[in-house]
C-alpha positions in Angstrom: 13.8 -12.4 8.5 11.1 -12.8 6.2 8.7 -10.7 4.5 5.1 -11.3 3.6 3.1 -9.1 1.7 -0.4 -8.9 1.2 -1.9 -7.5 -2.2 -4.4 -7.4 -4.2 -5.9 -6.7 -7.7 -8.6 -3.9 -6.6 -9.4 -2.6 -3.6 -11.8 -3.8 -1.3 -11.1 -7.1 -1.2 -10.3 -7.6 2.6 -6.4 -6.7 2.9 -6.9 -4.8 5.5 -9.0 -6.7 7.7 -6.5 -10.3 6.9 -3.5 -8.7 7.9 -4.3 -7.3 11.2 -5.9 -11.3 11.8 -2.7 -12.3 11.1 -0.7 -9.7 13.2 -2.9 -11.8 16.3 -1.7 -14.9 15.2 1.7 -13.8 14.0 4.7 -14.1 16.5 8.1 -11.7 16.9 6.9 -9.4 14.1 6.6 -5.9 12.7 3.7 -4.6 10.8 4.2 -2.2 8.2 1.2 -0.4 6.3 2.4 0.1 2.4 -0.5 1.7 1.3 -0.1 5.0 1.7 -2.7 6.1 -0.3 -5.5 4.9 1.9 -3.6 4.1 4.5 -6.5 2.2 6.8 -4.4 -0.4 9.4 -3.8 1.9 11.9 -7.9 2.6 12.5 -7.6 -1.5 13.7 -4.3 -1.7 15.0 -4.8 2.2 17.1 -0.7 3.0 17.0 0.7 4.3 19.4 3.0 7.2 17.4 6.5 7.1 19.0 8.4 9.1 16.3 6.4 11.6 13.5 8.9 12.6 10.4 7.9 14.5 7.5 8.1 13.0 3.7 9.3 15.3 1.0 9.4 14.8 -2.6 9.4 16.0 -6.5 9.0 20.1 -6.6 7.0 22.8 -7.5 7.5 26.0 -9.3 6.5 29.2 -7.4 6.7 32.7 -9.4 8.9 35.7 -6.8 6.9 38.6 -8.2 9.8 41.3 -7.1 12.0 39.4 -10.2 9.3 38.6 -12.7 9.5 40.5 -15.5 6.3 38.8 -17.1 8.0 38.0 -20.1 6.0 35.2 -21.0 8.6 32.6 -21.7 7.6 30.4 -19.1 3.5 30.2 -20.0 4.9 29.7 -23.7 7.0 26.8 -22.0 4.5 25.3 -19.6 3.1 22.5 -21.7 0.8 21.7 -18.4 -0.8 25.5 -18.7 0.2 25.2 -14.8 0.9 29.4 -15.0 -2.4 31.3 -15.0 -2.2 34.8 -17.1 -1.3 37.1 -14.1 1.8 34.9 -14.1 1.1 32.4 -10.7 2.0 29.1 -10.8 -1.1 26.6 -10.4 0.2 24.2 -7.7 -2.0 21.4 -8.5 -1.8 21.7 -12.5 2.8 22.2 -12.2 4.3 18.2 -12.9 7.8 19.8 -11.5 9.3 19.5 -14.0 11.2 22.4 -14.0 11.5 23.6 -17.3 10.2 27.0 -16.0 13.1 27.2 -13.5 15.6 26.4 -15.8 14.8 28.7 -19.0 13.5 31.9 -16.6 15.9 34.8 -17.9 15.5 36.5 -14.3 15.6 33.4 -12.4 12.7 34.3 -11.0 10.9 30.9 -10.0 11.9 29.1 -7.1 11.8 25.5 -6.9 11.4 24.0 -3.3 11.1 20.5 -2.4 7.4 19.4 -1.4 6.0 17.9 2.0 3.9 15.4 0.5 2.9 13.6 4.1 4.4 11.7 7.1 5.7 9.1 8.3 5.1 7.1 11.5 7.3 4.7 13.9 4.4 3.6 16.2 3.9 0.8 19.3 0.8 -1.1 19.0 -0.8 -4.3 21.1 0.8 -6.3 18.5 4.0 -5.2 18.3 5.7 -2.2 16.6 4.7 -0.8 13.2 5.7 1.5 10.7 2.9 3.2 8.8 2.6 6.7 6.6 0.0 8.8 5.5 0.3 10.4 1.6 -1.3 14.0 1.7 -4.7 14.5 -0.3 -3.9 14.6 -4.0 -0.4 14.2 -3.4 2.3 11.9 -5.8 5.0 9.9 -5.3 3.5 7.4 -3.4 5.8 4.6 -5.0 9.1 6.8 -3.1 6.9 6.6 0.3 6.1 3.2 -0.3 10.1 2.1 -0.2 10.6 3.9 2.4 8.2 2.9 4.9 9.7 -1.0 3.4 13.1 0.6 4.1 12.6 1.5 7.7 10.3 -1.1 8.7 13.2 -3.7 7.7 15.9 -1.8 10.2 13.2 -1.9 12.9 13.5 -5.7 12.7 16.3 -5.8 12.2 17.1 -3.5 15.9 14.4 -5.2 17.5 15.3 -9.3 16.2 12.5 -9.9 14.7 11.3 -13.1 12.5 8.8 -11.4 10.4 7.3 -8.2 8.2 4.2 -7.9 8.1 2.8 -5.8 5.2 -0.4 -4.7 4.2 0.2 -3.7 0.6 -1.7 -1.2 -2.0 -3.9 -2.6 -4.2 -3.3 -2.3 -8.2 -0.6 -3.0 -10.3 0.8 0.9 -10.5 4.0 2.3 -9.3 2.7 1.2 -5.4 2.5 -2.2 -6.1 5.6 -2.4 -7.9 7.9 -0.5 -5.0 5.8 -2.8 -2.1 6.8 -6.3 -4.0 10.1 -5.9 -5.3 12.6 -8.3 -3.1 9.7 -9.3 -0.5 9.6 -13.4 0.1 6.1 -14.2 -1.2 2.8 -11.8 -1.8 -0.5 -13.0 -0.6 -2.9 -12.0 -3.4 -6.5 -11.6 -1.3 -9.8 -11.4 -4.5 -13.4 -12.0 -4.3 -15.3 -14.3 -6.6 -16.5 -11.7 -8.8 -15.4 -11.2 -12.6 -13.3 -8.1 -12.1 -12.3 -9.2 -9.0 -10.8 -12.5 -11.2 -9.5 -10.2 -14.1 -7.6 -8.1 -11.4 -6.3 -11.2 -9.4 -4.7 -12.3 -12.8 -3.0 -9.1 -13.5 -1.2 -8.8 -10.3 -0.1 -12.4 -10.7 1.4 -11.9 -13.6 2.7 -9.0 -12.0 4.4 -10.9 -9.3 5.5 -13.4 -12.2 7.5 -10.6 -13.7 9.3 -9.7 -10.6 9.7 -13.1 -10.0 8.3 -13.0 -6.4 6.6 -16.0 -5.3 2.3 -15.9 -5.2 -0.3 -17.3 -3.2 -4.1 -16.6 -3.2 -7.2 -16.6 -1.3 -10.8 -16.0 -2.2 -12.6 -14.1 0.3 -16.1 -14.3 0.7 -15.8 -17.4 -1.9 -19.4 -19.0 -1.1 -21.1 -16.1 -2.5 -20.1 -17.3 -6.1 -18.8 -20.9 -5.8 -18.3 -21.3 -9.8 -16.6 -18.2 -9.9 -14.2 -19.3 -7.0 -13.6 -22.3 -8.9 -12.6 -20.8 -11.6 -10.0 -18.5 -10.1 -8.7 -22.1 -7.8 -8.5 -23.2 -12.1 -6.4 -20.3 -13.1 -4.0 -20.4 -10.0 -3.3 -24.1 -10.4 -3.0 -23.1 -14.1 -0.4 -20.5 -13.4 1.7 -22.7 -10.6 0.6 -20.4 -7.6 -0.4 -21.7 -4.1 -4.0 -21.4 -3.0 -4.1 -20.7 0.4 -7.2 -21.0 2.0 -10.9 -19.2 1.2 -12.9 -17.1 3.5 -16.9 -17.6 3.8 -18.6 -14.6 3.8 -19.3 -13.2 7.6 -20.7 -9.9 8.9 -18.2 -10.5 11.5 -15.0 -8.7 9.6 -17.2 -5.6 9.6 -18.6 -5.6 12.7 -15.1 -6.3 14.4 -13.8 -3.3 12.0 -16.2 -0.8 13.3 -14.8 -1.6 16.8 -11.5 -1.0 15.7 -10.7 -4.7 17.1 -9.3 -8.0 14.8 -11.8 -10.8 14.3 -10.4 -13.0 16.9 -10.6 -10.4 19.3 -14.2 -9.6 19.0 -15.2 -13.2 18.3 -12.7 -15.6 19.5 -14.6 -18.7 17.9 -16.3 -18.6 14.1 -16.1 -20.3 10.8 -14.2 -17.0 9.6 -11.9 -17.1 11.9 -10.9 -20.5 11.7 -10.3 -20.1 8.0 -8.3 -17.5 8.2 -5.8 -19.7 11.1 -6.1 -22.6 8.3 -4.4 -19.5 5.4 -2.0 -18.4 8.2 -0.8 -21.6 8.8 -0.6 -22.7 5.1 1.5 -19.5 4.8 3.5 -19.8 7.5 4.6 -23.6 6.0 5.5 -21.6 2.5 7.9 -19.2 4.2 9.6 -21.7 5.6 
């Protein structure tokens, strides 16, 4: 099986809407949606939810008022201020790190694990996928990202499948680093713009360092032709693949507010057919 990723250095840039293209052209597949922190595939792909399991990770402190003694040790401690002066324990300001916990003279903080968010083993019209959903202002996204990697890999490998699918975060944080690590290749998606350059060289030479093999596309590249030449400069520069470009089209957003892929609400257009051309060149550099 192999294991295609796609990335990129901000967000924005048309992962999203390339990866569920793909998943119409792709063949014996599973999708997998890595970015949990704005997790957007499944608005496109409109899963079907077969199994719903919780994700739980890191701690926080919680103050049992019947054993508190409101000594004080544990604001004195607290180098987040997480406990407010009528000795409560500010959910959103306490790190877990459990200092608190483990000095308390009445052991009189509890410590239980957090339900951070969910995640989803789901039937869709282009096969199965496996998706989560990180709660609002939640952390730990990195854990939820390997482990939606994790189970998406023993779908295919149950169901026989040839290929993961994965639309990744964008960045180059703890995300990024826990949806490359051991894939096959990364598709790095950027605009011709000058951050959009700037980040596309960072999570290059992030893929560099993890040695996982690059390729790029420049989406919407006639809006800035010198600009897409210069990033087609830098790639060849750096020894990684360019794929394909996109021309700019209305019709990714228009299909997108229908909840459809581009071939499906326009089988025929100049966007479309660029986006076959990529898959294709892709396709020939996973072997």
């Amino acid at each position: 099986m192999k294991e295609l990723i796609v990335i990129s250095g901000k967000g924005g840039t048309g992962k999203t809407s390339l990866v569920s293209a793909f998943a119409s052209l792709a063949e014996n597949k599973v999708l997998c949606d890595a970015d949990v922190d704005a997790a957007d595939l499944h608005l496109i792909m409109n899963p079907d939810v077969r199994q719903r399991h919780d994700f739980q990770s890191g701690n926080t402190a919680v103050i049992v008022p019947e054993k508190c003694t409101q000594c004080g040790l544990c604001r004195d401690l607290c180098r987040w201020n997480a406990i407010t002066e009528d000795f409560k324990v500010d959910a959103i300001g306490c790190e877990g790190c459990g200092v608190c916990v483990y000095f308390c003279p009445e052991k009189a903080i509890d410590f239980p694990i957090n339900t951070c968010g969910e995640w989803f083993i789901s039937e869709t019209r282009f096969g199965p996928m496996v998706h989560a959903q990180l709660g609002i202002a939640e952390e730990n996204s990195g854990k939820l990202v390997s482990l939606v990697r994790r189970e998406a890999r023993h779908l295919a490998e149950e169901k026989h499948l040839d290929l993961m699918l994965t639309d990744g975060p964008p960045g180059i944080g703890c995300p990024v680093i826990a949806s490359i690590g051991g894939t096959d290749a990364v598709l790095v998606v950027t605009e011709p713009t000058v951050s959009g350059k700037h980040d596309m060289e960072r999570v290059i030479e992030l893929a560099a360092y993890f040695k996982v093999p690059a390729m790029v596309c420049v989406n919407k590249f006639d809006l800035n032709l010198d600009k897409t030449l210069e990033i087609e400069a830098f790639a060849k520069e750096k020894g990684v693949f360019c794929s394909g470009n996109i021309p700019f089209d209305p019709i990714f957003t228009k299909a997108m507010v229908k909840g459809q892929t581009v071939f499906e609400y326009n089988g025929k257009s100049q966007a479309g057919d660029a986006v076959k051309a990529i898959w294709e060149n892709v396709l020939k550099r996973l072997g």
